[in-house]
N, C-alpha and C positions, 0 to 999 in steps of 0.2 A: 270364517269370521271376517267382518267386516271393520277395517275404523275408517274412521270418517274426521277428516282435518278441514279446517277452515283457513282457505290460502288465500287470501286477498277478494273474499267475499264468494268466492266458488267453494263448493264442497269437491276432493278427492275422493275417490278409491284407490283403497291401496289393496293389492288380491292376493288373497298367504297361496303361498305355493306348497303343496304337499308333496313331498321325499319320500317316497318309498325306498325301504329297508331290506335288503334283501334279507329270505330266511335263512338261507344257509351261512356259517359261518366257520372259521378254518383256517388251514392254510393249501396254498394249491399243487398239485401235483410238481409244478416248475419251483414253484420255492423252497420243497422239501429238497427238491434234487441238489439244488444250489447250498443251500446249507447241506448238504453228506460231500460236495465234491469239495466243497472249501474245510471240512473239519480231516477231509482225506488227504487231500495235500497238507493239513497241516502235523499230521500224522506220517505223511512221510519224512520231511527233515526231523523230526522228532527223534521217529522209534530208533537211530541210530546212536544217538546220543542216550538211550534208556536201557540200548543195550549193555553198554561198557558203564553205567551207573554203579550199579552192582559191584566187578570187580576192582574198579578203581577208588569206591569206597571203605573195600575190606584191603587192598594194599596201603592206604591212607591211613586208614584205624591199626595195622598192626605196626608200619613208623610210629607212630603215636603212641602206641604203647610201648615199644623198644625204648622210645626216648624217657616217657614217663617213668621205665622199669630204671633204667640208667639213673636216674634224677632221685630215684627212692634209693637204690645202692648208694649212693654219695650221700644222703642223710644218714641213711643207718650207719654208713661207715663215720661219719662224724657223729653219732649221737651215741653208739656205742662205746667208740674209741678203739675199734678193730678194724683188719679190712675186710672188706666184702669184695665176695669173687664173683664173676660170670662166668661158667663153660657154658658152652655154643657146639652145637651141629650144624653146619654147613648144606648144600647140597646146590645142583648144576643151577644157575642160572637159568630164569623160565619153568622152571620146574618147581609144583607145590613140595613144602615139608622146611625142613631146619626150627631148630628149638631150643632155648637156652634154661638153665636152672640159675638159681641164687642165692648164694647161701654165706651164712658169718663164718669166716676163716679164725677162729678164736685162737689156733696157735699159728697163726702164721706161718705153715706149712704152704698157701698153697691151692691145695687138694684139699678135698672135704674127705674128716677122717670116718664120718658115723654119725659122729655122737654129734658135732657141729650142727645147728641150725638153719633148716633153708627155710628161704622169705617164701612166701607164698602169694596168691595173687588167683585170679578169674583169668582166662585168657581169651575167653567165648569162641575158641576151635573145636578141634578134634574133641576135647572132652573140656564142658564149660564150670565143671565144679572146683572152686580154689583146690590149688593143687601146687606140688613146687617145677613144675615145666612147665614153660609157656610155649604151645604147638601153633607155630605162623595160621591165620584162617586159610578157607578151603580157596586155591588157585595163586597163593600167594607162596614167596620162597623167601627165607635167609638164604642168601645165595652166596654173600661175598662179605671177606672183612681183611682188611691190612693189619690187623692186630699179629703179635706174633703168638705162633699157636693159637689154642681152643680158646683158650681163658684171657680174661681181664679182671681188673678190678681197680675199688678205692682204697687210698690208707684213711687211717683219723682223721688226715686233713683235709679229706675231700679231693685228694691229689691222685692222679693215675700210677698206680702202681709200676714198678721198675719204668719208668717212662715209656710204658709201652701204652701211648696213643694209637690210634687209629680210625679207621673209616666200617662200618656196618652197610651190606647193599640188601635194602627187601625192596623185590621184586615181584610183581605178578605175570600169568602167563601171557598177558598180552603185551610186556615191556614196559608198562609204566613202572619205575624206577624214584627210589625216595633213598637219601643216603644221609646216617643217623653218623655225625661226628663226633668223638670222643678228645679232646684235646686235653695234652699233659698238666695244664692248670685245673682241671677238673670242667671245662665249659663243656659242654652239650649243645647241638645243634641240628637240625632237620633241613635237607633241601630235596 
């Protein structure tokens, strides 16, 4: 194609240049490479941090629930007007298992006699159907607690029974560590 301008009484040419396209289209063998070595390095700092995802999310969720379990005993025990007990199974530190039940202490015994009501609850462990034991998940431990004895609990007031405060340790087996506090005014706390 030709155009044709009038410059100061001369006619121009101006000459289209044709581009050819190549047929092929793609990407090339060096820029595949280069995108897999860059998505592999970034794969390496990663996969270590995805490996401890897992269990440091299921030692996280069972704090969470311990604290949430505590938080529901202190209502029931003030919304009934009774106290509500904890017993606890312990076991070593590092070590999966420990498990608590909870239930209305209706005569103030204590000890649950029978006939008294345990709270119930999912624990999504060992067995995920409501049930009255909450079984730590898998790789996780109740390992420790300053309480005296097995048992805690609230009175009506929401107040820690015989002033027996203390500290809860759930642990998983890689040492990450979450410590659920019980304090004599009734507060609750997670660190």
């Amino acid at each position: 194609m030709e155009l044709k301008k009038k410059i100061t009484g001369t006619k121009v040419r101006k000459r289209t240049i044709a581009i050819h396209h190549s047929a092929a289209k793609g990407f090339t063998l060096v820029e595949i490479m280069i995108v897999v070595v860059i998505i592999s390095v970034i794969a390496l700092f990663a996969a270590p941090s995805m490996v401890d995802f897992g269990p440091n999310m299921r030692v996280k969720a069972a704090a969470r629930d311990l604290h949430n379990n505590l938080q529901k005993m202190k209502v029931e025990a003030i919304k009934r007007n009774r106290d509500v007990i904890m017993n606890f199974t312990l076991v070593a530190c590092g070590t999966q298992g420990g498990s608590y039940q909870i239930f209305i202490d209706d005569d103030s015994s204590g000890a649950q006699n029978g006939a008294e009501e345990w709270l119930s609850f999912s624990d999504g462990g060992v067995d995920p159907a409501p049930d009255i034991d909450y079984d730590m998940p898998q790789n996780t431990g109740l390992c420790n607690s300053t309480f005296a004895g097995t048992t805690m609990g609230f009175n009506s007031s929401g107040m820690v029974l015989n002033n027996n405060n203390g500290i809860f340790t759930v642990q998983n087996d890689r040492g990450l560590t979450y410590l659920v506090t019980v304090l004599v005014a009734g507060a609750i706390t997670t660190q």
